[in-house]
TIGU-672367 format. One line per 5 residues: their letters; for each residue x, y, z of N, C-alpha, C. Coordinates in steps of 0.1 Angstrom, whole numbers. Layout:
A	X Y Z X Y Z X Y Z | ...
This chain:
XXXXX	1081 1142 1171 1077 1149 1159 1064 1155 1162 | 1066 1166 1164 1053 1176 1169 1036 1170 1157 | 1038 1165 1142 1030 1165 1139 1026 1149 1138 | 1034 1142 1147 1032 1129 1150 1024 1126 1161 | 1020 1138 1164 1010 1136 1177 999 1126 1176
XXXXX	988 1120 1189 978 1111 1186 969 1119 1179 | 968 1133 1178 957 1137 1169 965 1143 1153 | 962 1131 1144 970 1138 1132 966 1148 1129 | 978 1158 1122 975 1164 1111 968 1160 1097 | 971 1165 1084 965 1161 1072 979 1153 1066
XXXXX	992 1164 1072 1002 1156 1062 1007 1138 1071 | 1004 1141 1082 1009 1126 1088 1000 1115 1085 | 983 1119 1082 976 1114 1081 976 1109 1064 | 980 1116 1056 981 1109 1041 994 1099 1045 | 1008 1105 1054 1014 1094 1048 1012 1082 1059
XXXXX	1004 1078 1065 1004 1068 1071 1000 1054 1068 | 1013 1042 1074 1014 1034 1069 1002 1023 1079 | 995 1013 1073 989 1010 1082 996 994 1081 | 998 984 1095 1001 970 1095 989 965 1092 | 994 950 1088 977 938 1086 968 944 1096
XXXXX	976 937 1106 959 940 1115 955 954 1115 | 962 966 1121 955 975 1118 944 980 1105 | 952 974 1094 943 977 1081 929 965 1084 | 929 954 1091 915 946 1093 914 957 1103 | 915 965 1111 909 968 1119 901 982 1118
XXXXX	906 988 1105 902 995 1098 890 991 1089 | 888 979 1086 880 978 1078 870 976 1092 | 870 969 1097 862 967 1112 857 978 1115 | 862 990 1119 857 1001 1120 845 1009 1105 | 852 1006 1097 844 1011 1084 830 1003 1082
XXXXX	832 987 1088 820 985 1091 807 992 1100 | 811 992 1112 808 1002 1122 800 1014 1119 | 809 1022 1111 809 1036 1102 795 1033 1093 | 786 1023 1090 779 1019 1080 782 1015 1068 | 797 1012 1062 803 1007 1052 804 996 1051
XXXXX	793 984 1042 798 971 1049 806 968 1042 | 812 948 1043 824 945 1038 818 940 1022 | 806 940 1023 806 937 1004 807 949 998 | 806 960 1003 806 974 998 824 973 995 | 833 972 1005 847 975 1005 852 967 996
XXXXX	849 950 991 856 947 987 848 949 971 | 836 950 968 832 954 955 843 970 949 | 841 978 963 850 988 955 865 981 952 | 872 976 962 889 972 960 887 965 949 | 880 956 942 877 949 932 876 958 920
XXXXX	870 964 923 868 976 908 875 985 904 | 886 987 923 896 998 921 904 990 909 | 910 979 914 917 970 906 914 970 892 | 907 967 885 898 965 873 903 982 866 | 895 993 873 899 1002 868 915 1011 867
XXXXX	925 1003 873 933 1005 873 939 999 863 | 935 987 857 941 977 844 936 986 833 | 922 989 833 914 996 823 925 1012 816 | 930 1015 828 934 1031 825 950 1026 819 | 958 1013 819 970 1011 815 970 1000 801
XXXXX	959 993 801 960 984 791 944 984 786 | 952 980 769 941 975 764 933 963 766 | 916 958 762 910 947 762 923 936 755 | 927 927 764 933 913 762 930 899 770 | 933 889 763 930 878 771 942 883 788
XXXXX	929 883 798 934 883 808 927 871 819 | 943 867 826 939 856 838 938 864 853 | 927 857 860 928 863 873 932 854 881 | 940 850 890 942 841 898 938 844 912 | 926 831 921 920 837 928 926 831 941
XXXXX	924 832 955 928 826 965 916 819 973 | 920 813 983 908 810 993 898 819 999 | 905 834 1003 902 843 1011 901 857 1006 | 899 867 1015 890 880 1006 902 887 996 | 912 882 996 919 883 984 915 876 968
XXXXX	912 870 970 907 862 961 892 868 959 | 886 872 969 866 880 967 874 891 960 | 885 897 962 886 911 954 891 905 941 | 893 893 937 900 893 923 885 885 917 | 878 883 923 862 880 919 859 895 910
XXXXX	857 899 919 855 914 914 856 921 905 | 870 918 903 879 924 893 877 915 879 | 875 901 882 873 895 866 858 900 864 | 849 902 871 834 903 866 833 919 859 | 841 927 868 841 941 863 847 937 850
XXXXX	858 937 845 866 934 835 859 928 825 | 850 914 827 844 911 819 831 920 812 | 826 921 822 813 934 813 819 944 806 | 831 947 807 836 958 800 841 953 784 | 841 941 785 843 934 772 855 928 772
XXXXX	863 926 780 873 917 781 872 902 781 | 884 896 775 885 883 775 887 878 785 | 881 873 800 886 870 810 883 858 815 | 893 850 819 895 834 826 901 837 838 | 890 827 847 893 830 863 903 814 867
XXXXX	912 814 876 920 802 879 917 808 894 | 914 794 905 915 794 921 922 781 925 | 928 786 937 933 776 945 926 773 951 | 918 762 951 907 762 967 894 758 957 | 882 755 965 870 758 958 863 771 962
XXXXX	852 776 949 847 784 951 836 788 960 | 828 775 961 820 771 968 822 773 984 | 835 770 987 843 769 1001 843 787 1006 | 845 797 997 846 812 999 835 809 1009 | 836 820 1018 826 824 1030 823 836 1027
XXXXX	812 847 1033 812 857 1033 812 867 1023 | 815 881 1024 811 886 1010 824 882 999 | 832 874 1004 843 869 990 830 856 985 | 823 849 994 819 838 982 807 846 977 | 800 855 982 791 862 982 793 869 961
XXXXX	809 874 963 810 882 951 816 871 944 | 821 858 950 824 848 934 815 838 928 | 805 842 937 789 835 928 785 843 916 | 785 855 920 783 865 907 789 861 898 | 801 852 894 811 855 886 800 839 876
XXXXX	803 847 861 792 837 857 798 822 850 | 810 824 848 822 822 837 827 806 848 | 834 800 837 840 785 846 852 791 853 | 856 784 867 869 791 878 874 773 873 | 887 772 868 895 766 869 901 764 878
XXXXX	911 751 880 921 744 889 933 754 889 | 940 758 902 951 772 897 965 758 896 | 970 760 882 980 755 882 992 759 870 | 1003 756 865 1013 767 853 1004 763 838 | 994 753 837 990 754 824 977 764 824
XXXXX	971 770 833 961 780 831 970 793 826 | 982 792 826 985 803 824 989 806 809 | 987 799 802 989 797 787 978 805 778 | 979 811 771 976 827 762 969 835 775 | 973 837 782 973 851 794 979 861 789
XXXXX	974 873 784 986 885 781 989 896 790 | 978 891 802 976 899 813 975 891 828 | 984 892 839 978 883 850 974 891 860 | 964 887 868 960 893 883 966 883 892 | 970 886 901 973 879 915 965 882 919
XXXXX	955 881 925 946 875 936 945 862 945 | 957 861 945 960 846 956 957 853 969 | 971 853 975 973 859 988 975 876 990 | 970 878 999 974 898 1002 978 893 1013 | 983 908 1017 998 910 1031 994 903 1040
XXXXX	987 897 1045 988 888 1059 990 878 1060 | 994 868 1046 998 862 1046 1015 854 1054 | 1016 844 1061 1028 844 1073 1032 835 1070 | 1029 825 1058 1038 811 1055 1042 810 1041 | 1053 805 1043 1061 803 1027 1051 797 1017
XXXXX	1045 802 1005 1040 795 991 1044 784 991 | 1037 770 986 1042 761 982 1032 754 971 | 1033 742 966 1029 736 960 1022 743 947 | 1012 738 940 1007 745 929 1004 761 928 | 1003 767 944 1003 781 944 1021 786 940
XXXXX	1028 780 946 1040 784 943 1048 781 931 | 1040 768 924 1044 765 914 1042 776 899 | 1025 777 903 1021 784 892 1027 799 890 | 1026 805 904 1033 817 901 1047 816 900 | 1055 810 899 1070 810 897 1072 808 883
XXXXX	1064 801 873 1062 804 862 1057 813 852 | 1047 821 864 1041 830 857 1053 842 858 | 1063 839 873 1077 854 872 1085 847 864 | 1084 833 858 1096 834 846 1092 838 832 | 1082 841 832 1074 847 819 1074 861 814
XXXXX	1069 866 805 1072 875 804 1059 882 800 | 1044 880 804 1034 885 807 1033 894 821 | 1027 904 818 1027 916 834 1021 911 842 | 1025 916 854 1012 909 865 1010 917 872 | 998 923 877 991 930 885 988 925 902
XXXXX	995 933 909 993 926 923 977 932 929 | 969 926 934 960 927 948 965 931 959 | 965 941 963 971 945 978 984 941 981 | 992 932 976 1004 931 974 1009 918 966 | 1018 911 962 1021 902 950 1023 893 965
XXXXX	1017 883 963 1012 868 966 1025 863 973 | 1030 865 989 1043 859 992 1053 871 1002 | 1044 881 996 1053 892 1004 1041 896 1018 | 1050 898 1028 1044 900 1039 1042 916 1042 | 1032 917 1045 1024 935 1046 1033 941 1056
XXXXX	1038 934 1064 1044 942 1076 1058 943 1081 | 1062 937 1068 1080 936 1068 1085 939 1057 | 1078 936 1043 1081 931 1030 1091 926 1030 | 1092 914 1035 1100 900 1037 1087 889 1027 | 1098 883 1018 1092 876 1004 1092 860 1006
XXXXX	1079 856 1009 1080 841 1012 1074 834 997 | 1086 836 989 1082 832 974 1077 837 967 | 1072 851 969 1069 863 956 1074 864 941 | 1065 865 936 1074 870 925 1071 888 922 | 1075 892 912 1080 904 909 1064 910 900
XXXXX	1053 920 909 1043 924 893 1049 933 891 | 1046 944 882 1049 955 874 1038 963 884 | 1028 963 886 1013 973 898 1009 968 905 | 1011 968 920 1000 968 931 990 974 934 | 982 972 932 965 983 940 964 981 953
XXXXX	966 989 962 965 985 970 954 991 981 | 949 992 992 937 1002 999 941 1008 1007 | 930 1018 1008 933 1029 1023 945 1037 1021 | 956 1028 1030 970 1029 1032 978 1021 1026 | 991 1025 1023 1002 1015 1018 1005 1008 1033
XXXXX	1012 995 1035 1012 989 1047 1034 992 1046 | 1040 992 1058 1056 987 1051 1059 984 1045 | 1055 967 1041 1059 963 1036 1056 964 1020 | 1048 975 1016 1053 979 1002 1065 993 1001 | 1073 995 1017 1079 1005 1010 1094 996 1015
XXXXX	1089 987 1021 1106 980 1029 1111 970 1020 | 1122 969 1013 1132 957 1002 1126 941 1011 | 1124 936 1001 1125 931 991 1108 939 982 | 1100 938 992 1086 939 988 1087 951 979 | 1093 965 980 1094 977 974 1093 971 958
XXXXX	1106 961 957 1107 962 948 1099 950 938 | 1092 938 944 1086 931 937 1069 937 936 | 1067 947 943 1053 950 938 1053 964 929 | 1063 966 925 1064 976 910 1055 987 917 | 1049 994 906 1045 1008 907 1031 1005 918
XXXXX	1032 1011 931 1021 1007 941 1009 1020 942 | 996 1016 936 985 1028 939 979 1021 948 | 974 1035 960 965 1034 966 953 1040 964 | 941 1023 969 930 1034 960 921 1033 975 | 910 1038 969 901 1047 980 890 1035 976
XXXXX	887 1033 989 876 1021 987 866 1023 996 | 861 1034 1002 855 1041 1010 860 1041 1022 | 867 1037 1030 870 1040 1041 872 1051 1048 | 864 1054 1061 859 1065 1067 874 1071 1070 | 880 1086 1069 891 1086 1068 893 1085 1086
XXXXX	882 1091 1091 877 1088 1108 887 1082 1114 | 887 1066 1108 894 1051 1111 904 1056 1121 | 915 1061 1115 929 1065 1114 928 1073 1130 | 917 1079 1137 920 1084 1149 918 1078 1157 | 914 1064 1156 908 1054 1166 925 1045 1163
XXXXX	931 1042 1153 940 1028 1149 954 1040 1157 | 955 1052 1153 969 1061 1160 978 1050 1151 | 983 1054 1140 992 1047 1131 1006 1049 1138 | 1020 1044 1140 1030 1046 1144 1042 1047 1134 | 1038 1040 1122 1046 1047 1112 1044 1052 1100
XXXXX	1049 1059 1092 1044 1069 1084 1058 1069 1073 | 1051 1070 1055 1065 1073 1045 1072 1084 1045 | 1081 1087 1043 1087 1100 1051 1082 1113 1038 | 1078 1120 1043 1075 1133 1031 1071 1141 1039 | 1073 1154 1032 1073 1171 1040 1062 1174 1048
XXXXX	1048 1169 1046 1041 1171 1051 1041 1164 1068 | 1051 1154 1071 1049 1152 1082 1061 1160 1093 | 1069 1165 1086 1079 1178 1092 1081 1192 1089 | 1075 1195 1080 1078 1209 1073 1069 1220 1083 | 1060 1216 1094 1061 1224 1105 1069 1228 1115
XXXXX	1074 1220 1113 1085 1221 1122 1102 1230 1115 | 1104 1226 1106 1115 1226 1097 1118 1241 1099 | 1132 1249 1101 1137 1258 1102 1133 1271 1092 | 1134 1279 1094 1130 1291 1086 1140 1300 1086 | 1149 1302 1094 1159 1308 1095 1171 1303 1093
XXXXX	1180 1310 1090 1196 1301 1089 1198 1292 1073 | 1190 1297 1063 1192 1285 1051 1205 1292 1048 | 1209 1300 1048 1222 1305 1039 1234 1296 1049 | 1233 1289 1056 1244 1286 1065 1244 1273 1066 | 1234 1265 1056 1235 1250 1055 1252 1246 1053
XXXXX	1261 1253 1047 1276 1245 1049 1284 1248 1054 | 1277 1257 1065 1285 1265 1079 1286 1259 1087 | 1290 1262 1101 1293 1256 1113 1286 1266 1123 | 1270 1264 1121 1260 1274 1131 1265 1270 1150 | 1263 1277 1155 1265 1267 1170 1257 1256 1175
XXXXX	1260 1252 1182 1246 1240 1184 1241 1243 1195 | 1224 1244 1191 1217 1248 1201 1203 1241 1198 | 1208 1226 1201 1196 1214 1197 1184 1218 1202 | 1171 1215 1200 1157 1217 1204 1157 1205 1213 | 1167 1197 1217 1162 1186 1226 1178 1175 1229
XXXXX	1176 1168 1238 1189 1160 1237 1190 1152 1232 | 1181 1144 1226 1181 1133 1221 1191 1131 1208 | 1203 1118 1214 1213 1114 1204 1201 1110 1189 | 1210 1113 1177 1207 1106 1163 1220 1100 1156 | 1214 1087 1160 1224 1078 1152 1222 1077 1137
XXXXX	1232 1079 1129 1228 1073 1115 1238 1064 1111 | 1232 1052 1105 1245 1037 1104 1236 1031 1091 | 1248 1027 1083 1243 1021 1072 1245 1003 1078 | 1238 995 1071 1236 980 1076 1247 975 1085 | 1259 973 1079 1270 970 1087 1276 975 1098
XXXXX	1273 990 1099 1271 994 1111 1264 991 1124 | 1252 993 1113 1242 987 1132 1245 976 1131 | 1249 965 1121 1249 948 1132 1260 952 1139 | 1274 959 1135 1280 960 1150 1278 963 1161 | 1272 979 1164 1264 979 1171 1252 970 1179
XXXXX	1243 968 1172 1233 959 1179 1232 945 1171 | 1229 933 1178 1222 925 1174 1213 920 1172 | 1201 926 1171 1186 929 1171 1185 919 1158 | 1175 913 1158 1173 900 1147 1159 904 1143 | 1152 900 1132 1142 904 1128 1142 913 1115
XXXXX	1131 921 1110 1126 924 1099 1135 938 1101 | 1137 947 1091 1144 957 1092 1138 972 1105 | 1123 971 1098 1117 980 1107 1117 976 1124 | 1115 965 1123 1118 960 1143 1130 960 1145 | 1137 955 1140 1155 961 1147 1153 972 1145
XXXXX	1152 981 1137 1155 994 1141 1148 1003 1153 | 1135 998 1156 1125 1003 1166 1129 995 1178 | 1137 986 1178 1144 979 1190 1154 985 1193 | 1166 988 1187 1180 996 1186 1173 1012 1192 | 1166 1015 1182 1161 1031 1191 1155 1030 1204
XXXXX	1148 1017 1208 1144 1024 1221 1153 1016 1232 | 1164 1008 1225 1177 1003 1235 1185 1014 1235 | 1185 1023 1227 1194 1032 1230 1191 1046 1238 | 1174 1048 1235 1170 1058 1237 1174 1071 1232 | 1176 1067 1215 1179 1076 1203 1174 1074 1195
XXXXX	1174 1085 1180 1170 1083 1173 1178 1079 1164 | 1170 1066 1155 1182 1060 1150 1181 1060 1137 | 1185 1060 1126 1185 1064 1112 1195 1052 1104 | 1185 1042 1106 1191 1027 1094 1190 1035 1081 | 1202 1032 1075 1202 1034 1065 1201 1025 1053
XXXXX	1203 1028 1040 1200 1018 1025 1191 1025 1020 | 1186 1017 1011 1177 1020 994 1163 1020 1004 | 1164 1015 1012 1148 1019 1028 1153 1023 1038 | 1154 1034 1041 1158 1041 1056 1146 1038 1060 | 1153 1034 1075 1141 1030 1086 1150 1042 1091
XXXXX	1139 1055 1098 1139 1064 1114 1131 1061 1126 | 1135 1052 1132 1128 1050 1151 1129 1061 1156 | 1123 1063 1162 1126 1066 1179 1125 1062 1189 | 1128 1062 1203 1119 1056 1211 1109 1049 1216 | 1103 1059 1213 1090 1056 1215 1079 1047 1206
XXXXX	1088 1041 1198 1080 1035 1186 1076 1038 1174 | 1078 1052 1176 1074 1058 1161 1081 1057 1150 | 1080 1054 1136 1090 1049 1129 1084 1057 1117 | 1094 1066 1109 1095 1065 1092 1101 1059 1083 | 1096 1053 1071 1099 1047 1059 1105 1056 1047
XXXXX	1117 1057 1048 1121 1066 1031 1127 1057 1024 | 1127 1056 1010 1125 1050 999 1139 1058 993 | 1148 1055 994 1163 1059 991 1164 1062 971 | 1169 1067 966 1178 1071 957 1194 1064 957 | 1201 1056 947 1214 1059 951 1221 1074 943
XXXXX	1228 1075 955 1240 1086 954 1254 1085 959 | 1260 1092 955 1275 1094 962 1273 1103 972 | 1263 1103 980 1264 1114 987 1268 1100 1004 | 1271 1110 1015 1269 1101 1025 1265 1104 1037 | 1269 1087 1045 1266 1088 1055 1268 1104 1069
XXXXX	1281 1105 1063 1283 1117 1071 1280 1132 1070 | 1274 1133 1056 1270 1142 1053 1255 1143 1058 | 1247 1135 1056 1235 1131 1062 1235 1137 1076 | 1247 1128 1087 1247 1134 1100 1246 1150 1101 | 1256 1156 1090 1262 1170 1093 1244 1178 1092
XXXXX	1237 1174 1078 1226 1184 1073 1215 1180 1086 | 1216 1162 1097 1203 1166 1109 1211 1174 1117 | 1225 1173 1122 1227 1182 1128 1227 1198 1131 | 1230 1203 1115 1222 1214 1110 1213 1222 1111 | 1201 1209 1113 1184 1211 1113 1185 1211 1127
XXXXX	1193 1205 1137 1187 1200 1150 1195 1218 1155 | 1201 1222 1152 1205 1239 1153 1198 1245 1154 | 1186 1244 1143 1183 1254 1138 1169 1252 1148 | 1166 1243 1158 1154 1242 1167 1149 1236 1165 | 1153 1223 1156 1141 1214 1151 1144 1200 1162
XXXXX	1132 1193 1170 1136 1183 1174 1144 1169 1172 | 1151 1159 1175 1154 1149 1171 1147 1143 1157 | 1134 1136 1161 1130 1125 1152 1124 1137 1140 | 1119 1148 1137 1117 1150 1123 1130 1158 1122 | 1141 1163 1128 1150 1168 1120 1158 1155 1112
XXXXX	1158 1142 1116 1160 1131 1113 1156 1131 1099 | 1138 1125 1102 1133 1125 1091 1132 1134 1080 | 1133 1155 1084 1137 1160 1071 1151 1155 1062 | 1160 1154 1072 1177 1153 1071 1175 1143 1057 | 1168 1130 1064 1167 1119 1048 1163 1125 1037
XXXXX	1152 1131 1040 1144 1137 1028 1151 1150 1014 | 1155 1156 1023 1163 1172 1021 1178 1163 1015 | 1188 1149 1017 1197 1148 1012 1194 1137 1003 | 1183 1134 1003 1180 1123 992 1180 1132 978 | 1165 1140 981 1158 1150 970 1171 1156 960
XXXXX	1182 1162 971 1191 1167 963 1200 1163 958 | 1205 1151 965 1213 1137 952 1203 1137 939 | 1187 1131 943 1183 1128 933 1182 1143 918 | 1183 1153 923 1179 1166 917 1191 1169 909 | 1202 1165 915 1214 1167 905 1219 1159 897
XXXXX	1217 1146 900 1217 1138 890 1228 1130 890 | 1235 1123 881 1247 1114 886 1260 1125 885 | 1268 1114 889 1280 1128 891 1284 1134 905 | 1268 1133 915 1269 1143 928 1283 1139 933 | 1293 1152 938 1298 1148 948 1294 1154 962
XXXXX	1297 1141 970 1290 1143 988 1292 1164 986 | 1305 1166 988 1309 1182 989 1297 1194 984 | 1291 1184 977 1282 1197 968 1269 1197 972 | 1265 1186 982 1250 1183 986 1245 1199 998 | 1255 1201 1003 1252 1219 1013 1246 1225 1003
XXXXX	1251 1227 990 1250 1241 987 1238 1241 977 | 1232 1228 979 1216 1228 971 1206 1227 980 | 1209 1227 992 1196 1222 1007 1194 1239 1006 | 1199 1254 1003 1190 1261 1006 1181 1261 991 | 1181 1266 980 1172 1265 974 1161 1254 976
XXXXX	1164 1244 978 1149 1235 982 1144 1235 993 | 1151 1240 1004 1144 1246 1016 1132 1258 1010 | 1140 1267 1003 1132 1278 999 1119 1273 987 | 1118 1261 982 1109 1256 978 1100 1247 987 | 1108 1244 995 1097 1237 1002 1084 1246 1012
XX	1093 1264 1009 1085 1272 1020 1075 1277 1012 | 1076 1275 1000 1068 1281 987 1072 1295 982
């Protein structure tokens, strides 16, 4: 993907996903940059806060805190909250005292009593923060952390995730006891595992806020996967030939490279690659040395070489083979393998979703050129 090069563009560079460590390593750098870490997490803390502020009114709200700078950002977030005149009660797993760094640094500030985290703190909450765990978390919830939030998802008070809902893993969104918020705030970058099932869907509506981080970062970390959207193909993407999207142009690929497209049951016949959805798939593509196009409600696109996009599915009646026909299409019209791939998801999703229910597969040709011709402006 010509704009997947080590030197991003603007559009690869918005959509780029960053893993745990990369995103600590991002903040590492942003230290470096002169940004310290009580600066970063004061802002993520406040992003938070004012992200509650712009959707809900002043209510009794609970913050629930963790051991670690998950918990310094939900420090944050109750003290902002509170000056603003909110009713707010802090609950931690851990002592506060125990916080190191600028997390105990920001939950000294906090002036208010930090309770025991357990399911009776959660009683007149009309609002919850998760501040337990964020994405790097690697072991299943248990005991009073798992207790309390399993009560708080049988309830029917909203909950607000910190970087991600307390259980879901940043780099797979694989759910080690999550429950379901309604908003994640999350920084910098979205990580996968807010765009990959189960996590997509237990962290509800996901913003990313800007917590200063030098955008710099991003040329030093060289991200390897990215959420699929026009700006990381639409240089590339054909200009000529839209009237012939449900023709039979000749093939005259930009490159050899096979593209597989297989919905679940497919690739496990194919391969037996075990693991998180995005590593089988980046396993399968570079055992095949194609590009491979997992399909579902999260298309994973590999390539080779490691590079991977995240698209976020629609259902439709449209299909698998139609998918194949519109990269094949694109890969005619001179576009290489992995973003004729990645437009191919994009360009047959958009137009399922654009028409609405009812699509049938037959009718998805004859709408790819008007949104071609939108996408050229």
């Amino acid at each position: 993907m010509n704009t997947l090069s080590p030197d991003l563009d603007n559009g690869a560079r918005q959509a780029a996903l960053l893993t745990v460590r990369q995103m600590a390593e991002a903040d590492r750098l942003s230290v470096v940059a002169g940004v310290s870490s009580f600066e970063l997490m004061s802002n993520a803390g406040a992003a938070v806060a004012r992200e509650i502020q712009r959707r809900w009114t002043p209510r009794p709200l609970l913050v629930l805190c963790g051991p670690g700078n998950n918990g310094g950002d939900g420090f944050v977030c109750a003290y902002r909250l509170a000056q603003a005149g909110w009713p707010v009660r802090v609950a931690m797993w851990g002592s506060r005292a125990a916080l190191k760094g600028e997390a105990g640094q920001h939950a000294q500030r906090w002036p208010g009593e930090v309770q025991a985290l357990s399911p009776a703190v959660l009683e007149g909450a009309e609002l919850i923060v998760d501040a337990v765990f964020g994405a790097g978390l690697a072991r299943a919830l248990e005991g009073q952390v798992l207790d309390t939030l399993a009560a708080a998802g049988r309830g029917t008070v909203p909950i607000v995730a910190v970087d991600t809902p307390s259980g879901v893993m940043g780099d797979t969104g694989e759910s080690l006891g999550a429950v379901a918020a309604v908003l994640t705030v999350t920084f910098f970058r979205k990580k996968p595992g807010h765009l990959l099932l189960p996590g997509r869907d237990l962290c509800g509506e996901v913003i990313v806020a800007d917590i200063g981080t030098p955008e710099a970062v991003l040329d030093a970390i060289v991200p390897q996967a990215f959420e699929n959207h026009p700006g990381l193909w639409l240089p590339d993407l054909p200009r000529a030939g839209l009237d012939t999207v449900a023709g039979h142009p000749p093939v005259v690929a930009a490159d050899a490279t096979q593209v597989l497209t297989l919905h679940e049951s497919e690739f496990r016949r194919m391969f037996d690659f075990v693991g998180d959805k995005l590593t089988r798939t980046r396993a399968a593509a570079q055992h095949g040395s194609a590009v491979v196009v997992h399909r579902g409600s999260d298309t994973v696109i590999a390539c080779p070489d490691g590079r991977a996009v995240i698209h976020c599915s629609v259902p439709s009646a449209a299909t698998g083979e139609l998918l194949g026909g519109i990269i094949r299409w694109l890969r005619t019209q001179g576009m290489p393998a992995f973003p004729a791939a990645a437009a191919g998801v994009w360009l047959h999703d958009v137009a399922a979703a654009e028409f609405g229910p009812g699509l049938l597969a037959k009718e998805v040709p004859h709408l790819l050129p008007g949104l071609l011709r939108r996408l050229y402006g």
